[in-house]
C-alpha positions in Angstrom: 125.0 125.1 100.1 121.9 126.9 98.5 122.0 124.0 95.7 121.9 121.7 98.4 119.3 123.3 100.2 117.0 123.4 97.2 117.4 120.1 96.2 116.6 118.7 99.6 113.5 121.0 99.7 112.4 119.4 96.9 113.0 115.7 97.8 111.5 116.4 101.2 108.1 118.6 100.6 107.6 117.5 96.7 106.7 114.2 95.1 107.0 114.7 91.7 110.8 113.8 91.4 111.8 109.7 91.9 113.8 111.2 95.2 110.9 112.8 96.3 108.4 109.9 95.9 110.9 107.6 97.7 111.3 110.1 100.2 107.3 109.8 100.9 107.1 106.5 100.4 110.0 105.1 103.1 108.4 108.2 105.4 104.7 106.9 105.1 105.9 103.7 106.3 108.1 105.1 108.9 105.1 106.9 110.6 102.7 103.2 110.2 105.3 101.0 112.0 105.2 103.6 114.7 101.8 104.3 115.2 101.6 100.7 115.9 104.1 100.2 118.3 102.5 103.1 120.2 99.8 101.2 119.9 101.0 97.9 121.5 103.0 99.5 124.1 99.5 100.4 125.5 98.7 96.7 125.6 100.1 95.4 129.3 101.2 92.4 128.8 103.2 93.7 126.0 104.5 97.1 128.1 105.7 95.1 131.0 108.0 92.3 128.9 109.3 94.6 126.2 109.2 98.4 128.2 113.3 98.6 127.4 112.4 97.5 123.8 109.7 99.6 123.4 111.6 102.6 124.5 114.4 101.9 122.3 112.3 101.6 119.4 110.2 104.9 120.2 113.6 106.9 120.5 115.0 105.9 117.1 111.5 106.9 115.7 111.8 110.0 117.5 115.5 110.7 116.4 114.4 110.4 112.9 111.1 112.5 112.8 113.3 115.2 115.1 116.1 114.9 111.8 113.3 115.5 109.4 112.2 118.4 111.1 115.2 120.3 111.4 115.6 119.4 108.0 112.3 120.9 106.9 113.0 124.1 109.1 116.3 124.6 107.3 115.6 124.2 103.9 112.7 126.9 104.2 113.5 130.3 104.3 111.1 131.1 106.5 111.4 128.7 109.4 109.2 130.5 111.8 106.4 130.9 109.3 106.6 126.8 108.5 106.9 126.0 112.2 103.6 127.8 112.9 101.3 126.0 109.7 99.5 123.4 110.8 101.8 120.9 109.9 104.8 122.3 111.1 103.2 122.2 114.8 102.1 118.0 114.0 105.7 117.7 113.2 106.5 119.2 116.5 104.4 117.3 118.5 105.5 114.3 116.9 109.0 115.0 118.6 108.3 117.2 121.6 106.4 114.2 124.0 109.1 111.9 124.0 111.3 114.8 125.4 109.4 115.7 127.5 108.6 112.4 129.4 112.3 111.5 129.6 112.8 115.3 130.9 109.9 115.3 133.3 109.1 111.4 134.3 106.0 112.7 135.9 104.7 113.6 132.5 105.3 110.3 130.9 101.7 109.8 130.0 101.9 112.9 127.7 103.9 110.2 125.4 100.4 109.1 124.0 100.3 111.9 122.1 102.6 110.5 120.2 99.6 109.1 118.1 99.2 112.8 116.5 102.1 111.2 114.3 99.4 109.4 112.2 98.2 112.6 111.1 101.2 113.4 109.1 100.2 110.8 107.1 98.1 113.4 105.2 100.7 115.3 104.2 102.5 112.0 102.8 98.8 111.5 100.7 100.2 114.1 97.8 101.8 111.0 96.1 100.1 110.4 92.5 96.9 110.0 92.2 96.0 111.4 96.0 96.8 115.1 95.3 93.7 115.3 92.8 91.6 113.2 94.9 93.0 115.2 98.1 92.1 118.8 96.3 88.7 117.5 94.8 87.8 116.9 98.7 89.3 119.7 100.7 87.3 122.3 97.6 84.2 120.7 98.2 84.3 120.8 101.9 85.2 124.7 101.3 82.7 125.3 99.1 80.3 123.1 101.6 81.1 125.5 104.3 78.5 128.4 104.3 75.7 125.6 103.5 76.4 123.4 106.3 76.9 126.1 108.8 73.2 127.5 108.1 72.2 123.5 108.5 74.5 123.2 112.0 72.7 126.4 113.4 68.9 125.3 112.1 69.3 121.6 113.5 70.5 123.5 116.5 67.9 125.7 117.3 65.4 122.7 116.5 67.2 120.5 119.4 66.8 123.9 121.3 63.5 124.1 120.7 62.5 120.4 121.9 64.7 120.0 124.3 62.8 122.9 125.8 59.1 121.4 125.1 60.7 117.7 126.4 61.3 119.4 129.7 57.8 121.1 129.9 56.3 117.6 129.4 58.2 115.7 130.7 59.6 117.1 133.8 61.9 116.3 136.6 59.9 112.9 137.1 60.9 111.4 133.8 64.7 112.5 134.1 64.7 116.0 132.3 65.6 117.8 135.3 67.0 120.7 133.2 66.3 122.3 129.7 70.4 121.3 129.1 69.9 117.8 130.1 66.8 117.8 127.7 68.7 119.6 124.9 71.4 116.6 125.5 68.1 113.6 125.2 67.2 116.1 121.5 70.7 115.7 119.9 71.2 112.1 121.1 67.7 111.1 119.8 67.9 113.2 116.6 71.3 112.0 115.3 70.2 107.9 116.3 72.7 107.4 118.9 70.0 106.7 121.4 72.1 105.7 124.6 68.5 104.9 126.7 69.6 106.7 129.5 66.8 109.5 129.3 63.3 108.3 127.5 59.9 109.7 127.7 57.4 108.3 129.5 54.2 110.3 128.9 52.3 109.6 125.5 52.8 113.1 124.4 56.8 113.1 124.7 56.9 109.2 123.3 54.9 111.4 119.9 57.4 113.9 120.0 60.5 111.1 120.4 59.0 109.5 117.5 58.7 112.5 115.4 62.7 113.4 116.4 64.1 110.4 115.3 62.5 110.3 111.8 63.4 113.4 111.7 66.7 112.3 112.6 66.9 110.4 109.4 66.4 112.9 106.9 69.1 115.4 108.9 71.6 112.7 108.5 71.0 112.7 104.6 71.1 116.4 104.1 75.4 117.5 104.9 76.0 114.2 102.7 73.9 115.5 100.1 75.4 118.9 100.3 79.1 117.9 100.2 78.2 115.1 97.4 77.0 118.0 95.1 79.8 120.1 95.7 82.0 117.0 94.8 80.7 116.1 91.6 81.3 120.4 90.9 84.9 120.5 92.1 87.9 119.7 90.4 91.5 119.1 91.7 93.8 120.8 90.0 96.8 121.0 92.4 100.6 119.6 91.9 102.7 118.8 95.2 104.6 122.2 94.2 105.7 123.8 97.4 106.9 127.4 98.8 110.7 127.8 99.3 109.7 130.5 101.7 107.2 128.7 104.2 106.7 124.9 103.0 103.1 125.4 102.4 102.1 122.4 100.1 99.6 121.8 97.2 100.0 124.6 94.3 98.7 124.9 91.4 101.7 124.6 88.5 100.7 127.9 86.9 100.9 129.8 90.5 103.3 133.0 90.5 102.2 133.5 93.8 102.7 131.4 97.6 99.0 131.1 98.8 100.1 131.0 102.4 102.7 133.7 103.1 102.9 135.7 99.5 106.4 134.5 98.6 107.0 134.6 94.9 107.6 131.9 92.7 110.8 131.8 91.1 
């Protein structure tokens, strides 16, 4: 049983065996074709002359992402610890909506988050060539962190700060009955959006528009710049190697050590 237990581990959380890529491969495919039928079942037309089909189709899907999630709780030995991780609670709510709109109809329209299922295909992405790619990103965005959050808080004192003036010159009159409402008109006109429901109308605001949304321009360069230069740094180094204990993905092949929970590497 422990031989079994081990090889399915492998087959199911690694991609570096034939079994294991095959495994991903049928499983990426698996979690496509559903995300599109959830996504024409939303179509009407299409609901209300295939419904039984539909709901056919979504419990087979849902019998065999709840089989591959028993199957990943049992060949951890630490189910509790791999139920918790991120993506031990997507494979959950992959399952758990379907239940619970055939358990409680009057919760049926929790089924749509059913689409949560497409984010699994992440964890399928550690087939060759994506784990290196996959690592490269997820260090840069790391290593991007304390940068970014510096640029986050200055742009949002600056939207602060003339979102503030806006409402001094502008006023009630113009639409910026509140310094909120103004702070809302600062970070839709400095990130471009520009929906046109609020706009200056004095000469002195129109100035400070125009100076916001050139501003806006260089703002949107600078967390692209920052991430890019962390990018060309980094280095992905990972394997799809993953912990017996709690399932947690993306080693390096020299660790001794589970990065998640501590477990030991035999």
């Amino acid at each position: 049983m422990k031989g079994w237990r081990l090889r399915l581990h492998e087959i199911i959380f690694e991609a570096e065996t034939p079994a294991g890529r095959t495994f991903d491969v049928v499983l990426l495919w698996v979690i496509l074709l559903n995300v599109g039928v959830v996504m024409l079942e939303s179509v009407p037309s299409l609901q209300s002359r295939y419904a039984e089909a539909f709901m056919h189709i979504e419990w087979g899907f849902t019998g065999v992402f709840a089989v591959e999630y028993l199957l990943r709780l049992w060949t951890v030995r630490r189910p509790l610890l791999y139920a918790t991780s991120f993506f031990g609670l997507v494979d959950l709510l992959a399952i758990l909506p379907t239940f619970l709109g055939f358990l409680f109809p009057g919760l049926h329209s929790v089924r749509i988050i059913r689409i949560v299922r497409l984010l699994r295909v992440f964890r399928v992405l550690k087939l060759a060539g994506f784990t290196k790619a996959s690592s490269t990103i997820t260090a840069a965005l790391r290593a991007s962190r304390p940068k970014i959050t510096v640029f986050l808080f200055a742009v949002l004192a600056l939207v602060t700060i003339v979102g503030t003036v806006m409402y001094l010159v502008e006023g009630p009159q113009s639409g910026f009955t509140s310094i909120p409402r103004s702070v809302y008109w600062a970070i839709v006109t400095v990130t471009t959006v520009g929906y046109g429901d609020l706009a200056p109308e004095t000469v002195v605001g129109q100035i400070i528009a125009s100076a916001m949304m050139i501003t806006g321009y260089a703002i949107i360069a600078v967390p692209t710049g920052i991430v890019g230069a962390e990018l060309a740094r980094s280095g992905g180094h990972d394997s799809t190697r993953a912990c017996d204990d709690c399932g947690a993905e993306g080693h390096r092949d020299d660790a001794v050590f589970c990065y998640r929970c501590g477990a030991p590497f035999a």
